[in-house]
C-alpha positions in Angstrom: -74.4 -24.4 7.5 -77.4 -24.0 5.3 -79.7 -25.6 7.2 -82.9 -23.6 9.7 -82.9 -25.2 13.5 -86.3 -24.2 14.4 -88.7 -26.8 14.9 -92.0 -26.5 12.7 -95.8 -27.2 14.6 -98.2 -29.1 12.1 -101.4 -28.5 11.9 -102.6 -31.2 14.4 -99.6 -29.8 16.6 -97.3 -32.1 16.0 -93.9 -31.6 16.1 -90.6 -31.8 13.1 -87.6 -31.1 13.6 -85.1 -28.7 11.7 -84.4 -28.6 8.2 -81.9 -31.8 6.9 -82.9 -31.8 3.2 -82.9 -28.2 0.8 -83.8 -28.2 -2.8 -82.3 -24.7 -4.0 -82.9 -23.1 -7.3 -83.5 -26.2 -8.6 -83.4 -26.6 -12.5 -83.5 -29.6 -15.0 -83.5 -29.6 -18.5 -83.5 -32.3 -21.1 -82.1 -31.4 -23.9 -84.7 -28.0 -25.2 -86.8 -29.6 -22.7 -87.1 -27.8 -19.1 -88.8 -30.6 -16.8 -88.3 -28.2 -13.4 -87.4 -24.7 -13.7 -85.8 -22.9 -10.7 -87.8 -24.5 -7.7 -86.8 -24.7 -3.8 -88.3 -26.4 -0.9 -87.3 -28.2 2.0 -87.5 -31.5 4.0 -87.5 -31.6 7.7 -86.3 -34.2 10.3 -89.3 -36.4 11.0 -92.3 -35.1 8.7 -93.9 -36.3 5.6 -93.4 -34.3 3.2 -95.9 -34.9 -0.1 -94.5 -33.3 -3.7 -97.8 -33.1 -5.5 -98.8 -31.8 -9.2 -100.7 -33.0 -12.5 -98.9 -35.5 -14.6 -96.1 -33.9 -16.5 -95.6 -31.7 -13.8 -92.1 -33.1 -12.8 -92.6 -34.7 -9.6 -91.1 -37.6 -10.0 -88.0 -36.0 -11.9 -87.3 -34.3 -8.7 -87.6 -37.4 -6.5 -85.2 -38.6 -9.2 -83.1 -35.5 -8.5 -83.0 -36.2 -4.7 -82.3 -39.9 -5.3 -79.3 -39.2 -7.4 -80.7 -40.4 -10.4 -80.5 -37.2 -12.3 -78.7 -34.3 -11.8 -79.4 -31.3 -12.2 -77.7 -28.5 -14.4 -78.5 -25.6 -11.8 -79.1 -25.2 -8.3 -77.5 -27.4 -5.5 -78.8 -30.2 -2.8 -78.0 -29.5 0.3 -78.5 -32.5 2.8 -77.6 -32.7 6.7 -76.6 -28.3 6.4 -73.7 -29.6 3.4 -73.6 -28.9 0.3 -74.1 -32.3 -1.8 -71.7 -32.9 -4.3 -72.7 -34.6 -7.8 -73.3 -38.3 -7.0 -74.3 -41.8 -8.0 -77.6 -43.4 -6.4 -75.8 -45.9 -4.8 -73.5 -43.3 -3.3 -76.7 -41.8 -2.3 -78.1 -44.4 -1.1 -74.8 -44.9 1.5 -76.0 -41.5 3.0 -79.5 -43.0 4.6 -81.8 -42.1 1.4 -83.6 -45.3 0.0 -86.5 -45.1 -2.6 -89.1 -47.3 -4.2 -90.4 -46.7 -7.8 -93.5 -45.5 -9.8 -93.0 -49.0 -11.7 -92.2 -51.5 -9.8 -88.5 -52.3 -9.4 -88.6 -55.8 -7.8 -86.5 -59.2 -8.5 -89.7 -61.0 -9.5 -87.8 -64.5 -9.6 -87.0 -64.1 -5.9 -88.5 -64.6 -3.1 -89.8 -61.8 -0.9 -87.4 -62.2 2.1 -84.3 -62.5 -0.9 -85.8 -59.6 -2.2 -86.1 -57.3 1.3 -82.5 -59.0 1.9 -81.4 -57.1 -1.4 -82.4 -53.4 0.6 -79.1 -54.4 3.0 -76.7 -54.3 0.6 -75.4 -50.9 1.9 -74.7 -52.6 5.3 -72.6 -55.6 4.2 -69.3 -54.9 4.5 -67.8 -58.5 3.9 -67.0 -59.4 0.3 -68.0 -61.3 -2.3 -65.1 -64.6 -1.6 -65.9 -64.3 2.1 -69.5 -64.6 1.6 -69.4 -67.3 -0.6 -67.6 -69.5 2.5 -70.1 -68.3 5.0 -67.5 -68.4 7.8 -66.7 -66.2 10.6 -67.5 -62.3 10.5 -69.4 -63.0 6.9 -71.9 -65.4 8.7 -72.2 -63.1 11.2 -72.9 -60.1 9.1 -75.6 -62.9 7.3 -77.5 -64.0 10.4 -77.8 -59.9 11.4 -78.8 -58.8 8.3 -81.5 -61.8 7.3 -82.6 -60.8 11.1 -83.4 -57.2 10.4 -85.0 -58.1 6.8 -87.5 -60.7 9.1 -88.2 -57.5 11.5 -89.3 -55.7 8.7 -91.3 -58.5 7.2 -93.2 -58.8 10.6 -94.0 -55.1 10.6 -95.5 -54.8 7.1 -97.4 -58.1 8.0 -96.0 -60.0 4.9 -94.7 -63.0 7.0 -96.5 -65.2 5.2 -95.7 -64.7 1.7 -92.0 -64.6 3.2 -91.2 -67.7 1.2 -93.1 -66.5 -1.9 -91.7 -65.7 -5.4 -92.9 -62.2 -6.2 -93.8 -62.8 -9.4 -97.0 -64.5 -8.2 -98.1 -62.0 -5.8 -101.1 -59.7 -6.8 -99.8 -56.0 -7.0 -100.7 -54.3 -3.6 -98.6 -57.0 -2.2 -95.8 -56.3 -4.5 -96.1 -52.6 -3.4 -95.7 -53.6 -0.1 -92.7 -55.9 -1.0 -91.2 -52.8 -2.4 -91.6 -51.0 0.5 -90.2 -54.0 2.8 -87.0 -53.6 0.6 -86.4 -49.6 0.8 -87.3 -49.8 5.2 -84.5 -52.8 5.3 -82.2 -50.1 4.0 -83.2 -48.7 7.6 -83.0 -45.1 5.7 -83.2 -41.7 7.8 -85.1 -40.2 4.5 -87.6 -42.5 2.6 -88.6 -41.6 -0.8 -92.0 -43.2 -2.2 -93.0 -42.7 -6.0 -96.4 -43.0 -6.0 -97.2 -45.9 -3.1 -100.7 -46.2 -3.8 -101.3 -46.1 -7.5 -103.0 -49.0 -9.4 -104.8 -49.8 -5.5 -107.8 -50.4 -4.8 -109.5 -48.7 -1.0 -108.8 -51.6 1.1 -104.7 -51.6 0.0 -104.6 -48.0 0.0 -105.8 -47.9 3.9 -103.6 -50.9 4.5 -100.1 -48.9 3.0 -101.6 -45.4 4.6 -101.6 -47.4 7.8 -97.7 -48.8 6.9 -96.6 -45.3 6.1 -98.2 -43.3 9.0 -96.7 -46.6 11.4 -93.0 -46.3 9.5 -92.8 -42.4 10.6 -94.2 -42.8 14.1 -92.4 -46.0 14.7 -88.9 -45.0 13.2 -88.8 -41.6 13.4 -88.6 -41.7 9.2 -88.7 -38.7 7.1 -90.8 -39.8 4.7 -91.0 -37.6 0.8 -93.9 -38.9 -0.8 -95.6 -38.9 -4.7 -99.3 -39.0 -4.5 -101.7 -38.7 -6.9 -105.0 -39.6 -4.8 -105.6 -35.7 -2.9 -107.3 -37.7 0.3 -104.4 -39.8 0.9 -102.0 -36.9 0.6 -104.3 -34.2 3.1 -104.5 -36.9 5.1 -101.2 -38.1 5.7 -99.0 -35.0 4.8 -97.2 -32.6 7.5 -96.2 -30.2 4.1 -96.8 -30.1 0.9 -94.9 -28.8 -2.2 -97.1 -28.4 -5.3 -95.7 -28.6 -8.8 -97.2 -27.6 -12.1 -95.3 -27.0 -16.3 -91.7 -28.0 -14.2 -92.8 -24.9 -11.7 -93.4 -24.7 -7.5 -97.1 -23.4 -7.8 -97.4 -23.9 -3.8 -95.6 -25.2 -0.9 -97.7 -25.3 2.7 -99.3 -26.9 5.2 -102.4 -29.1 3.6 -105.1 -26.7 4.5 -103.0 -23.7 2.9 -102.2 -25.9 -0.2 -106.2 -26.9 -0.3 -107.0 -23.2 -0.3 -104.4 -22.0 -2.6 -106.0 -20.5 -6.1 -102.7 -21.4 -8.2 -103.2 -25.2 -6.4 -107.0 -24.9 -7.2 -106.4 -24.0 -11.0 -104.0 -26.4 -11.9 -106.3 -29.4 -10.9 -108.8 -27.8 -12.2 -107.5 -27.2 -15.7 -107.2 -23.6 -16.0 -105.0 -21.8 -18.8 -102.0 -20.1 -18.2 -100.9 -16.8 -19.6 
């Protein structure tokens, strides 16, 4: 068993619980290319945990390596104290990690409850022919799952764009959507690629708000991609720092704010 049991104060004295996710030694390459070179860092039950870094950094490479997406040719996962073997994302996905996209990844065609609906694949067990007759457990299963995609349209406050195809929704509402559909996954670790880019102040309060409510509310761990430094001091319990495919710094947000590697990076300075 891989995983540390002692619990971890924030800096507002808050709570987290032990270590369920470990990055080790991490390294991807594409082909002469190195996009992360040997980095570790945890994720602990309940936090939220921000990966931060200037573009080309290889944020969201790693979120890609969590997600299953890529993998990696050294270092190992480890999730729940196991050792993760070499998976799929829809295997992935089966363990409790869901994930929305840098680039929105939505059925635009659909509607927004057909959408969230989409996010409870992983929880249908019925097939495809019993489905299609709508009879007995495969109604049931139906009525459940349409019932937890309505919860989650009440608690992003989307009700009334239920019914609405997605394409014709302006984008912080199609940001939200995306979120709907990863929470009806009802995931123990959430992964968000940049929730807030392309928003204006108003929708980036508004999905601050959602995110904060999503951790308090369902105990989420939440491993975020932020670009906007307020958003991420303000909402983060840790924060991993990445810079060239390196871990630059990995702290609370006031050791982060204060570390010189952090502060050079953002700032632009060379590296020997």
């Amino acid at each position: 068993m891989s995983a540390v049991a002692e619990e971890f104060i924030t800096e507002d004295g808050r709570k987290i619980g032990a270590v369920v996710m470990e990055m080790k030694n991490i390294t991807l390459k594409f082909g002469g290319v190195v996009a992360i070179k040997d980095i570790s860092f945890d994720i602990r039950q309940g936090e939220i945990r921000a990966i931060i870094g200037p573009n080309g950094a290889g944020k969201s490479s790693m979120l890609n390596v969590i997600s299953g997406f890529y993998h990696p040719q050294e270092g190992e996962v480890w999730y729940k104290g196991a050792r993760r073997p070499t998976m799929r994302p829809y295997q992935v996905a089966a363990q409790g990690i869901a994930r929305t996209f840098q680039n929105i990844a939505l059925f635009e065609g659909m509607s927004v409850l057909d959408n969230v609906m989409t996010g409870r694949l992983t929880h249908m067990k019925t097939n495809m022919f019993q489905q299609g007759l709508w009879y007995g457990k495969a109604r049931a299963e139906e009525i459940e799952n349409r019932q937890k995609a309505e919860e989650i349209i009440d608690f992003l406050e989307i009700q009334a764009i239920r019914k609405t195809p997605v394409g014709r929704l302006p984008y912080g509402l199609k940001k939200r959507v995306e979120l709907a559909r990863a929470l009806a996954a009802e995931p123990s670790i959430l992964l968000l690629d940049e929730p807030m880019a392309g928003m204006n102040v108003e929708e980036k309060e508004d999905m601050s708000r959602f995110i904060l409510d999503v951790n308090d509310e369902f105990g989420t761990t939440i491993a975020l991609i932020e670009h906007d430094m307020g958003v991420v001091m303000d909402l983060s319990d840790r924060v991993v720092v990445m810079d060239y495919g390196k871990k630059i710094g990995d702290g609370t947000p006031d050791e982060v704010r204060n570390n010189q590697n952090v502060i050079d990076a953002y700032l632009g300075v060379a590296h020997d």
